[in-house]
mmJSON file of the N, C-alpha and C atoms, coordinates in Angstrom:
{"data_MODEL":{"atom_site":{
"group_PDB":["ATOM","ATOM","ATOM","ATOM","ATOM","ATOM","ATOM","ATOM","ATOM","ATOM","ATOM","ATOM","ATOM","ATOM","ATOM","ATOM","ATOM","ATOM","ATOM","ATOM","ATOM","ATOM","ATOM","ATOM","ATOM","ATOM","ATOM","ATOM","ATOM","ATOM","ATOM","ATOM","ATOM","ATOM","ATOM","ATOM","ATOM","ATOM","ATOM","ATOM","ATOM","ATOM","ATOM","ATOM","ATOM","ATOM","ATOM","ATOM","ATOM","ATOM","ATOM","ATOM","ATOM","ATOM","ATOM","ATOM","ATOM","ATOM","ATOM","ATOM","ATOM","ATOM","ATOM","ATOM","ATOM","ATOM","ATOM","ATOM","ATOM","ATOM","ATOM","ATOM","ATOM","ATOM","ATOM","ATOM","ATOM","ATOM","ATOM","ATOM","ATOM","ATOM","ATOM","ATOM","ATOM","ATOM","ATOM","ATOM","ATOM","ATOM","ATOM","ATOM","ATOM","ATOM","ATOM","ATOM","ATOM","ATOM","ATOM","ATOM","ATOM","ATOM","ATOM","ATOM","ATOM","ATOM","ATOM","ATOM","ATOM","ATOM","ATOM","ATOM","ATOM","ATOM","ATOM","ATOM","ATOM","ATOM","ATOM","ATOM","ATOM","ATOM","ATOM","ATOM","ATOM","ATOM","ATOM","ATOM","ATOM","ATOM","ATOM","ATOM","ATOM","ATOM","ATOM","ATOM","ATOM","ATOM","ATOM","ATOM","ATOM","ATOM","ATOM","ATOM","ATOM","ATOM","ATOM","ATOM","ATOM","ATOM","ATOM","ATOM","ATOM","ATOM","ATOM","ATOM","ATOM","ATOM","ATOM","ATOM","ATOM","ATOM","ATOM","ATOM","ATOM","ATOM","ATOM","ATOM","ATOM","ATOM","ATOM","ATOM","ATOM","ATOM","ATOM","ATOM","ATOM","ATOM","ATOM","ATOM","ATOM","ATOM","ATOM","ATOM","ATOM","ATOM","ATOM","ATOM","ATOM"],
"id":[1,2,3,4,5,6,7,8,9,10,11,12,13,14,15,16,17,18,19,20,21,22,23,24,25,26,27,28,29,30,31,32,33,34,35,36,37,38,39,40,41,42,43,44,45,46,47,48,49,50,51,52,53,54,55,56,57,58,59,60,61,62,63,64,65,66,67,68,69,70,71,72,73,74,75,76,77,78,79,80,81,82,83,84,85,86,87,88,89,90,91,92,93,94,95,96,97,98,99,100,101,102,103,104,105,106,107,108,109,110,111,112,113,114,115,116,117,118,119,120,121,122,123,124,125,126,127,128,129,130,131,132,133,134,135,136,137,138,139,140,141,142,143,144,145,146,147,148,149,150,151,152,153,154,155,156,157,158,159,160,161,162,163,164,165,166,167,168,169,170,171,172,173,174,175,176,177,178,179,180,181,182,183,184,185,186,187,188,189],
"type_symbol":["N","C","C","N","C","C","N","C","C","N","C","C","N","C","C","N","C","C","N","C","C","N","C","C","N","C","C","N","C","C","N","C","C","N","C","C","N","C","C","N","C","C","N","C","C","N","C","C","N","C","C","N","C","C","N","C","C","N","C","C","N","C","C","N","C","C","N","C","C","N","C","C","N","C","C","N","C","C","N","C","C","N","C","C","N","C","C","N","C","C","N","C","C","N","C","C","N","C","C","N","C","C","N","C","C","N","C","C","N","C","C","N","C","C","N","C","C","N","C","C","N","C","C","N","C","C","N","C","C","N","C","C","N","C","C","N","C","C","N","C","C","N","C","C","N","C","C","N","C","C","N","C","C","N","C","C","N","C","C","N","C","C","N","C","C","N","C","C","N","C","C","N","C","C","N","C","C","N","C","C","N","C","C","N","C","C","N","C","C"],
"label_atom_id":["N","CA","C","N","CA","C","N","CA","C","N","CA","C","N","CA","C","N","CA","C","N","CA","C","N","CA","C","N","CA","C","N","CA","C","N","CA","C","N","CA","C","N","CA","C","N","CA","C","N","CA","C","N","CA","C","N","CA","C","N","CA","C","N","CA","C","N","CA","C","N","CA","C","N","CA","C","N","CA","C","N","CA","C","N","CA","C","N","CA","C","N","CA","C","N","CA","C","N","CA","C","N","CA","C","N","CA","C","N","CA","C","N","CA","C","N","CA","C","N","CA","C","N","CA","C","N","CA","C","N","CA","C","N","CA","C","N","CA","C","N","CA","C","N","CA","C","N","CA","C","N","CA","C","N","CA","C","N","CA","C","N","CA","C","N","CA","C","N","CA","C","N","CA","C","N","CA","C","N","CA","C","N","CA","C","N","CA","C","N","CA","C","N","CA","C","N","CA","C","N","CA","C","N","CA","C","N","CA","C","N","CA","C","N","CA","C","N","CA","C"],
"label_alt_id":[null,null,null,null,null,null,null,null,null,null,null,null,null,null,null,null,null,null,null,null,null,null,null,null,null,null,null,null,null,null,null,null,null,null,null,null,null,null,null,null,null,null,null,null,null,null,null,null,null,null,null,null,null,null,null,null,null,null,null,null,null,null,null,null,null,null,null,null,null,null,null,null,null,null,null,null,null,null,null,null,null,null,null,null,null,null,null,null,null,null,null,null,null,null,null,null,null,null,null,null,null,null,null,null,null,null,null,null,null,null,null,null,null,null,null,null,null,null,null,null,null,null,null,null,null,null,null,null,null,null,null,null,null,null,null,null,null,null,null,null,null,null,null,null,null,null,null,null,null,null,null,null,null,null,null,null,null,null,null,null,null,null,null,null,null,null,null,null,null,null,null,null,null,null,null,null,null,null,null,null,null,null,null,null,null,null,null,null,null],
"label_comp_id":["UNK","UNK","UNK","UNK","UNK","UNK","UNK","UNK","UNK","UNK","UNK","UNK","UNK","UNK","UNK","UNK","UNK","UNK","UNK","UNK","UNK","UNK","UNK","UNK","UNK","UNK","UNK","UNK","UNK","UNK","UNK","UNK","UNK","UNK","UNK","UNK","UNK","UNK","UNK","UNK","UNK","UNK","UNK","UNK","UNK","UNK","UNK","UNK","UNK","UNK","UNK","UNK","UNK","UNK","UNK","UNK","UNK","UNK","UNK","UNK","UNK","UNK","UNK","UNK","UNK","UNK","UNK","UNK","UNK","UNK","UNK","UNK","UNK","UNK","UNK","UNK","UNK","UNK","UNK","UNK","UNK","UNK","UNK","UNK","UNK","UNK","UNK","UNK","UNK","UNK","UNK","UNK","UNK","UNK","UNK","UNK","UNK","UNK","UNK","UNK","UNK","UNK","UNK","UNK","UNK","UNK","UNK","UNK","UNK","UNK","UNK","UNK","UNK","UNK","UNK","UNK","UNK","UNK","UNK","UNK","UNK","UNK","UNK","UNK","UNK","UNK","UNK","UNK","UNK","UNK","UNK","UNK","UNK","UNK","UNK","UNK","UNK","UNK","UNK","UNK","UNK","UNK","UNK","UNK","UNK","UNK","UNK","UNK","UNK","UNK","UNK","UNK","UNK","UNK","UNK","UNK","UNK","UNK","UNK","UNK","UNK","UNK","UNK","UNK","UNK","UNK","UNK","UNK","UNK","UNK","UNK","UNK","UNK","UNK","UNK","UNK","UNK","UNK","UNK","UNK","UNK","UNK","UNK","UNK","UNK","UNK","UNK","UNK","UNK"],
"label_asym_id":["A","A","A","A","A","A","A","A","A","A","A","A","A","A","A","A","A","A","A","A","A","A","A","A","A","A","A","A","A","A","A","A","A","A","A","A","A","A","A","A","A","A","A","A","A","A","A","A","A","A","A","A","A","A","A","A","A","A","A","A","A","A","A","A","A","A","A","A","A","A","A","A","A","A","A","A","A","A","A","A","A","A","A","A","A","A","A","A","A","A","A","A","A","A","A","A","A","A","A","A","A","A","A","A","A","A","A","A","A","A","A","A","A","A","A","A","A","A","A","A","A","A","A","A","A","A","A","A","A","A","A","A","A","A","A","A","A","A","A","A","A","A","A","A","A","A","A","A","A","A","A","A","A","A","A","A","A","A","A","A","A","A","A","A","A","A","A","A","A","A","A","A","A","A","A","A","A","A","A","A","A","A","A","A","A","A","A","A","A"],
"label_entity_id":["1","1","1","1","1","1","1","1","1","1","1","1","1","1","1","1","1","1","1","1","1","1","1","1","1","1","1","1","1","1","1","1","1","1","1","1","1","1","1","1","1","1","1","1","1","1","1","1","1","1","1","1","1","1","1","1","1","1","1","1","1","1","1","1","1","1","1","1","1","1","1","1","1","1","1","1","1","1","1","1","1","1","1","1","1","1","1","1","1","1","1","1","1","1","1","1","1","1","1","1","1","1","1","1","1","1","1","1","1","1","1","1","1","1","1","1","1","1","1","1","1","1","1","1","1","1","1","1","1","1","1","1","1","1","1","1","1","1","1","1","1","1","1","1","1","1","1","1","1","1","1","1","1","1","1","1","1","1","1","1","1","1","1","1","1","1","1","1","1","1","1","1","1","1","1","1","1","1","1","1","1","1","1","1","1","1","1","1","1"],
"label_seq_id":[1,1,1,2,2,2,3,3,3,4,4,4,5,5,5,6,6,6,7,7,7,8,8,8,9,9,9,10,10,10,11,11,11,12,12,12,13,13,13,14,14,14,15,15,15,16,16,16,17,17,17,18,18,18,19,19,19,20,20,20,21,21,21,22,22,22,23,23,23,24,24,24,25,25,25,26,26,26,27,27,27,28,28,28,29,29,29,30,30,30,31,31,31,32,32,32,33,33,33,34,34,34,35,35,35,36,36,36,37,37,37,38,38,38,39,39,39,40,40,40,41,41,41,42,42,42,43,43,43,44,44,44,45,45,45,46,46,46,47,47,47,48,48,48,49,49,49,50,50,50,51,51,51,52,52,52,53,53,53,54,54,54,55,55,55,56,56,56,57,57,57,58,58,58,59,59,59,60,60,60,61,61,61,62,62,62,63,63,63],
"pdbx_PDB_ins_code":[null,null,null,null,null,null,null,null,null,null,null,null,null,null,null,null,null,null,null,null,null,null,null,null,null,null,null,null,null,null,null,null,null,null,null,null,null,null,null,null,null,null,null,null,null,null,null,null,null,null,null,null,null,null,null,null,null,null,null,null,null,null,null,null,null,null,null,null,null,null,null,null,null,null,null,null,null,null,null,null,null,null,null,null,null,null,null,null,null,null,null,null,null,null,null,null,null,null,null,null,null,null,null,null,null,null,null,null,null,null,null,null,null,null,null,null,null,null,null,null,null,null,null,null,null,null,null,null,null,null,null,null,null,null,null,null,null,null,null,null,null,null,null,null,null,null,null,null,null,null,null,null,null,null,null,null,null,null,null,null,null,null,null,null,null,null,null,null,null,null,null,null,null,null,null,null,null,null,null,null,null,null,null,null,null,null,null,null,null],
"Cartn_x":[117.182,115.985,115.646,115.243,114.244,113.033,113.522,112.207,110.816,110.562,109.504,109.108,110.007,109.874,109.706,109.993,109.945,108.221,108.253,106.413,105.65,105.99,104.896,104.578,106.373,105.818,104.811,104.711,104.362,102.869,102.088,100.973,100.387,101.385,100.884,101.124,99.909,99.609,100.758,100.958,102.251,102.409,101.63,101.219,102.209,102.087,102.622,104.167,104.132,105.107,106.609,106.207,107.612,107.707,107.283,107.949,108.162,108.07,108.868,110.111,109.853,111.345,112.282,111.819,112.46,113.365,112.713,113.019,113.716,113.861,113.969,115.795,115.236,116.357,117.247,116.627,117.228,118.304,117.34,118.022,117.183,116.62,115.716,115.535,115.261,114.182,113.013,111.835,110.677,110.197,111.346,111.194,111.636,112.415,112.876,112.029,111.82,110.669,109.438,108.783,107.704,108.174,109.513,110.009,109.803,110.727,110.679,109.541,108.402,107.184,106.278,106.602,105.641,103.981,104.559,103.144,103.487,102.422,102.628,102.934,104.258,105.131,103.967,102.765,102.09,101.623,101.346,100.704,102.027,102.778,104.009,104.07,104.031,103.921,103.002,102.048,100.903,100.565,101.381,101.727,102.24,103.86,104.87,104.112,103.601,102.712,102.2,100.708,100.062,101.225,101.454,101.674,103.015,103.816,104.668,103.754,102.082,101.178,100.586,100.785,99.92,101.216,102.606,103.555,104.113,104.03,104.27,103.021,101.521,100.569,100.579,101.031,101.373,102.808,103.902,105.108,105.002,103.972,103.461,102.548,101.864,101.157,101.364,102.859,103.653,104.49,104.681,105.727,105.159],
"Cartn_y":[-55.678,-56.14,-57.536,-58.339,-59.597,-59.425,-60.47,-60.511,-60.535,-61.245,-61.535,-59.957,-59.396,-58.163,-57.143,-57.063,-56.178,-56.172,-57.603,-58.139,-57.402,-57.802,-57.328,-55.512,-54.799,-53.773,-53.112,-53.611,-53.515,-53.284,-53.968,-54.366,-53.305,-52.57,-51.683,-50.103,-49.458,-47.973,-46.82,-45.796,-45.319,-44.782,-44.307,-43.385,-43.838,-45.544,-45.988,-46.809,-47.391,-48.064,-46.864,-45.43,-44.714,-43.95,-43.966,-43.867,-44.859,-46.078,-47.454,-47.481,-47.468,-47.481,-46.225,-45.278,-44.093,-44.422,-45.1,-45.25,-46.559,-47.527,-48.682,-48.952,-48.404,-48.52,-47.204,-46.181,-45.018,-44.641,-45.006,-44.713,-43.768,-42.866,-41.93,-42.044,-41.168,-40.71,-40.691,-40.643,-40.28,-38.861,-38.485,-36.271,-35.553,-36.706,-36.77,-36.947,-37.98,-38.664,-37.268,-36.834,-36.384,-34.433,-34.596,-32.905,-33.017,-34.094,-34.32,-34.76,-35.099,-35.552,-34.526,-33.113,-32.669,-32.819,-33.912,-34.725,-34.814,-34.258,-34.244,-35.097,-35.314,-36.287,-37.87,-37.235,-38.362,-39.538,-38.436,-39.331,-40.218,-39.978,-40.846,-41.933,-41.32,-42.822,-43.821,-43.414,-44.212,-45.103,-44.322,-44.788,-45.994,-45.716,-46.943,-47.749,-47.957,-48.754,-49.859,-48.998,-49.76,-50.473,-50.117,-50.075,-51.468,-51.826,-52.845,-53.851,-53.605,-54.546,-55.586,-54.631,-55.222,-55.941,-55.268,-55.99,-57.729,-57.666,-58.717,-59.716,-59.317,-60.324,-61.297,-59.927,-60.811,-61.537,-61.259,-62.499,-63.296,-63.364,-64.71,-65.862,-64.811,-65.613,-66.166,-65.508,-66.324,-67.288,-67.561,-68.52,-70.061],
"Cartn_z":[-134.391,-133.723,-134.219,-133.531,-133.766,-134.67,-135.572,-136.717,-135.886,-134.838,-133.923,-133.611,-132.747,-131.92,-133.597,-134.323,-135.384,-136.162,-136.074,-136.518,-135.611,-134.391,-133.071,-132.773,-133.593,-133.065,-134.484,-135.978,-136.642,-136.644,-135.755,-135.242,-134.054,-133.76,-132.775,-133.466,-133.041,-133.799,-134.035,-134.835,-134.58,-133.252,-133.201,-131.89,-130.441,-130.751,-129.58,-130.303,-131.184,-131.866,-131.999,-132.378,-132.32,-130.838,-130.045,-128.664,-128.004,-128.223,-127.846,-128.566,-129.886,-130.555,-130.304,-129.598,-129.384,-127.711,-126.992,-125.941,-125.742,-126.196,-126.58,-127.135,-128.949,-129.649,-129.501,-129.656,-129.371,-128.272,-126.856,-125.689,-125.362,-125.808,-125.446,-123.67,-123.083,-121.358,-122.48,-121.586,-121.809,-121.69,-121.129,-121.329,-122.407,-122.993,-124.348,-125.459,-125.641,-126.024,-126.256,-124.984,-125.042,-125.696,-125.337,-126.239,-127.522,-128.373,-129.491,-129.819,-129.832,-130.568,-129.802,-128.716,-128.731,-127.828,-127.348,-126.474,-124.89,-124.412,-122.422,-121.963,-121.178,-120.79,-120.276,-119.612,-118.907,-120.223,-121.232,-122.634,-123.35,-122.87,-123.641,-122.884,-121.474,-120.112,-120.597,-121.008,-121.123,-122.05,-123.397,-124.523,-125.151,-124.104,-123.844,-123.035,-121.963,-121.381,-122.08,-122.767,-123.882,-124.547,-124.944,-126.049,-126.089,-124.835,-124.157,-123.868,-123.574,-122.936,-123.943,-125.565,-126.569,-127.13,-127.164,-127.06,-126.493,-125.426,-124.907,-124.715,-125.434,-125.627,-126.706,-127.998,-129.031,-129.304,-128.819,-129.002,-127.854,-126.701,-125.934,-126.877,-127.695,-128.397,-129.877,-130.008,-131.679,-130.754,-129.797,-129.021,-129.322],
"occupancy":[1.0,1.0,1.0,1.0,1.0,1.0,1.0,1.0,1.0,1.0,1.0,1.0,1.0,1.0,1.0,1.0,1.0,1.0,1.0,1.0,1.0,1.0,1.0,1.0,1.0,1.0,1.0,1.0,1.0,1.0,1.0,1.0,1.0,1.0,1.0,1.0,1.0,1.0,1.0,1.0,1.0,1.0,1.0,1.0,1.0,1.0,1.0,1.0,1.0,1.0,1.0,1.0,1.0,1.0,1.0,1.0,1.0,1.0,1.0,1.0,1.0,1.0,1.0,1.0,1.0,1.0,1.0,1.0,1.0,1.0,1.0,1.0,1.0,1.0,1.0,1.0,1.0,1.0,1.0,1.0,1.0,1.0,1.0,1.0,1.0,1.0,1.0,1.0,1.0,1.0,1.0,1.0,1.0,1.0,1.0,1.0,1.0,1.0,1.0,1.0,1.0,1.0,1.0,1.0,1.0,1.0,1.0,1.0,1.0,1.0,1.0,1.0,1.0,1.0,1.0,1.0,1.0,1.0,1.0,1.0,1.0,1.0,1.0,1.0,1.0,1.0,1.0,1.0,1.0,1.0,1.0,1.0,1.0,1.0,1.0,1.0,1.0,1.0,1.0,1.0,1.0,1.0,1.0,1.0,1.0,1.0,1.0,1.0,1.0,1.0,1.0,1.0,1.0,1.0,1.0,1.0,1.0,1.0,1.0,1.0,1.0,1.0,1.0,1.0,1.0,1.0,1.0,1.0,1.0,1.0,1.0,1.0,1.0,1.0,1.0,1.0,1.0,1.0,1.0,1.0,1.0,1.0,1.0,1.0,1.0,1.0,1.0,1.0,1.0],
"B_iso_or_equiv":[0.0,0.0,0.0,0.0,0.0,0.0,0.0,0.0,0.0,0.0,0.0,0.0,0.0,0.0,0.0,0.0,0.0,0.0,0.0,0.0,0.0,0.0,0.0,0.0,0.0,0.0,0.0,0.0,0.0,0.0,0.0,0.0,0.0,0.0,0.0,0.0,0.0,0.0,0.0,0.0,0.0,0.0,0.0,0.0,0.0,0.0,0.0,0.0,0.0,0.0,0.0,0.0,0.0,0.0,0.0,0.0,0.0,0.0,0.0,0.0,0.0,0.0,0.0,0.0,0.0,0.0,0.0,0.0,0.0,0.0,0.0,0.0,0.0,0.0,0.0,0.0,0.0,0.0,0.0,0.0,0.0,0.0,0.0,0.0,0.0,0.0,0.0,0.0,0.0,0.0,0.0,0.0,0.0,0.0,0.0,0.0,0.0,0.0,0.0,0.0,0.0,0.0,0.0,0.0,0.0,0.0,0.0,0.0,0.0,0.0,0.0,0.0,0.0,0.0,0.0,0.0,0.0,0.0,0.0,0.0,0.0,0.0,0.0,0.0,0.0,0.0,0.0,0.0,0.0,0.0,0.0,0.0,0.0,0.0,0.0,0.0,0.0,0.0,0.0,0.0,0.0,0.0,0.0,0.0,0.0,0.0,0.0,0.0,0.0,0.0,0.0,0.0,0.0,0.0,0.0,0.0,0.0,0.0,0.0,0.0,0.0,0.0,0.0,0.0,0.0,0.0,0.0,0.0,0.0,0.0,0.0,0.0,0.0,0.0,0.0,0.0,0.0,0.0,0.0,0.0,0.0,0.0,0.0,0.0,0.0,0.0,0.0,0.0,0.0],
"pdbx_formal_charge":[null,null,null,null,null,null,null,null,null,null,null,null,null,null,null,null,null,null,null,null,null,null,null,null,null,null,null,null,null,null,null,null,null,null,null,null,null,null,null,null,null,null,null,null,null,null,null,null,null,null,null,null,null,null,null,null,null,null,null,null,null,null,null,null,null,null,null,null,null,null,null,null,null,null,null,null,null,null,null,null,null,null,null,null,null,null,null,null,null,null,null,null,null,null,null,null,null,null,null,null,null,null,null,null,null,null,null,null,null,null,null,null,null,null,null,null,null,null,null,null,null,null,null,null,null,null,null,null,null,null,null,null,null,null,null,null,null,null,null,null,null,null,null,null,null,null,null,null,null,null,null,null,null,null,null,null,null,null,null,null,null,null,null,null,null,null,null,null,null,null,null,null,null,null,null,null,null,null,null,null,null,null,null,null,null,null,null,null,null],
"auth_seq_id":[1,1,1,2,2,2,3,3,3,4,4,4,5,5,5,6,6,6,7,7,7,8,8,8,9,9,9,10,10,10,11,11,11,12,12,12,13,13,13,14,14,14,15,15,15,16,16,16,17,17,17,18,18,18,19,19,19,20,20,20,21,21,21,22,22,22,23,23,23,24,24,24,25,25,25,26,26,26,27,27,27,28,28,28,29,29,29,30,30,30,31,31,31,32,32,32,33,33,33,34,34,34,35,35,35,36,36,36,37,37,37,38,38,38,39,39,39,40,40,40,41,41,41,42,42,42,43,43,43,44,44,44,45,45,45,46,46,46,47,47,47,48,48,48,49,49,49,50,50,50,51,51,51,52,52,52,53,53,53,54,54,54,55,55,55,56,56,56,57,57,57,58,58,58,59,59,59,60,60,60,61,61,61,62,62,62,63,63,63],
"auth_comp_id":["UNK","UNK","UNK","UNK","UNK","UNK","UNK","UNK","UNK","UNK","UNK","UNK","UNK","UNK","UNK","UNK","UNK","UNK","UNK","UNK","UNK","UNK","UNK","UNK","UNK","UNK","UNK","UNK","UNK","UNK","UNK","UNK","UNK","UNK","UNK","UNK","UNK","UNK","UNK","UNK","UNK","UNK","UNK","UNK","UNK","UNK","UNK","UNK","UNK","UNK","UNK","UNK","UNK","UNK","UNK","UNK","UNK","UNK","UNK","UNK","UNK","UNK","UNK","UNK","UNK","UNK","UNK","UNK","UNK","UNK","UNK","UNK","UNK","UNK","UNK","UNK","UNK","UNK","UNK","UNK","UNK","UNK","UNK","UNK","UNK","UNK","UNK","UNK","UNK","UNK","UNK","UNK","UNK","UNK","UNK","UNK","UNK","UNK","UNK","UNK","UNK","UNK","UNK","UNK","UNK","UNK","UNK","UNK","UNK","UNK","UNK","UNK","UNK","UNK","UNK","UNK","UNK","UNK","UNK","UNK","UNK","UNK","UNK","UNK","UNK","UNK","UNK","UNK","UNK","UNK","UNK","UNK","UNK","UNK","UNK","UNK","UNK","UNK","UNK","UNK","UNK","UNK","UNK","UNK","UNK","UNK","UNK","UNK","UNK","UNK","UNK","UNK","UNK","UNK","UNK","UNK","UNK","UNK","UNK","UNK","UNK","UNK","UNK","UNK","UNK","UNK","UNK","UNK","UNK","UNK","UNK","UNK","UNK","UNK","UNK","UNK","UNK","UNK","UNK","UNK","UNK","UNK","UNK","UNK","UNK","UNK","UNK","UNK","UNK"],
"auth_asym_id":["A","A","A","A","A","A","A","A","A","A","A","A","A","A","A","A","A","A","A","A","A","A","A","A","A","A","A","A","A","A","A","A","A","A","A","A","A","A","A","A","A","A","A","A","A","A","A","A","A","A","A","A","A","A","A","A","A","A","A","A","A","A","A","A","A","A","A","A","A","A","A","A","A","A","A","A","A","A","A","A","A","A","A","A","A","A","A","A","A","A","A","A","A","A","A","A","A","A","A","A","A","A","A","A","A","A","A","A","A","A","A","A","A","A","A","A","A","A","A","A","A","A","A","A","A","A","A","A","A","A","A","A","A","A","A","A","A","A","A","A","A","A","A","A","A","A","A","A","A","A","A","A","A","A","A","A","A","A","A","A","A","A","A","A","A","A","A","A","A","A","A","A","A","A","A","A","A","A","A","A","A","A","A","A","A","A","A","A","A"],
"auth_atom_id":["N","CA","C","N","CA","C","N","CA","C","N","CA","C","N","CA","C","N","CA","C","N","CA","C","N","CA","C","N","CA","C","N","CA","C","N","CA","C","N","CA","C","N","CA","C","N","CA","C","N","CA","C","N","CA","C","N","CA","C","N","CA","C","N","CA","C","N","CA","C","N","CA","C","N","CA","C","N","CA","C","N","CA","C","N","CA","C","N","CA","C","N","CA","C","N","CA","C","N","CA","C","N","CA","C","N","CA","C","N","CA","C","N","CA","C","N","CA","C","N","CA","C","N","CA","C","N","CA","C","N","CA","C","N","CA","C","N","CA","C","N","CA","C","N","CA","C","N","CA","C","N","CA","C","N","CA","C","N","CA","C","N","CA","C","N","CA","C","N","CA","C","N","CA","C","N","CA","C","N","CA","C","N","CA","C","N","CA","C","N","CA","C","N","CA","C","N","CA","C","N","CA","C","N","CA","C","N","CA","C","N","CA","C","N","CA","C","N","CA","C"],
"pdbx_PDB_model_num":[1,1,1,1,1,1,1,1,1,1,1,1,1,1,1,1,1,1,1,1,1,1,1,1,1,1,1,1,1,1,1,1,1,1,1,1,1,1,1,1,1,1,1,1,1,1,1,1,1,1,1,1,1,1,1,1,1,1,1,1,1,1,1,1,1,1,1,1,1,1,1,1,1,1,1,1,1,1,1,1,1,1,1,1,1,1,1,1,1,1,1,1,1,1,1,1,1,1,1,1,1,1,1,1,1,1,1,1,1,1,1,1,1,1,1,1,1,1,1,1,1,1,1,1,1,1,1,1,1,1,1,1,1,1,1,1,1,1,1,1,1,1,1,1,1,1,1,1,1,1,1,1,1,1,1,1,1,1,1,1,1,1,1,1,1,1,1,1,1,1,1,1,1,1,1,1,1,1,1,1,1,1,1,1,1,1,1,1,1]
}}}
């Protein structure tokens, strides 16, 4: 991973930071994702969402 992208996901809650890296680095589905951690597929959607949104605000704004 990118020192940048590694800072940024540092900054975001676990909640949302390990089902990005699950889906991301992993390869993970998100039905995946939501088996293994246990959480209703829609809350993982929502998760990765956020959680890509707070993402790509802050390495717009280390650029």
């Amino acid at each position: 991973m990118q020192t940048r992208t590694v800072s940024a996901l540092r900054i975001l809650p676990d909640e949302q930071a390990e089902p990005i890296v699950m889906a991301f680095y992993q390869g993970m589905t998100h039905t995946q994702i939501s088996e293994n951690l246990q959480v209703p597929l829609g809350t993982i959607k929502s998760r990765i969402r956020d959680g890509m949104k707070k993402l790509r605000e802050e390495l717009e704004a280390s650029r």
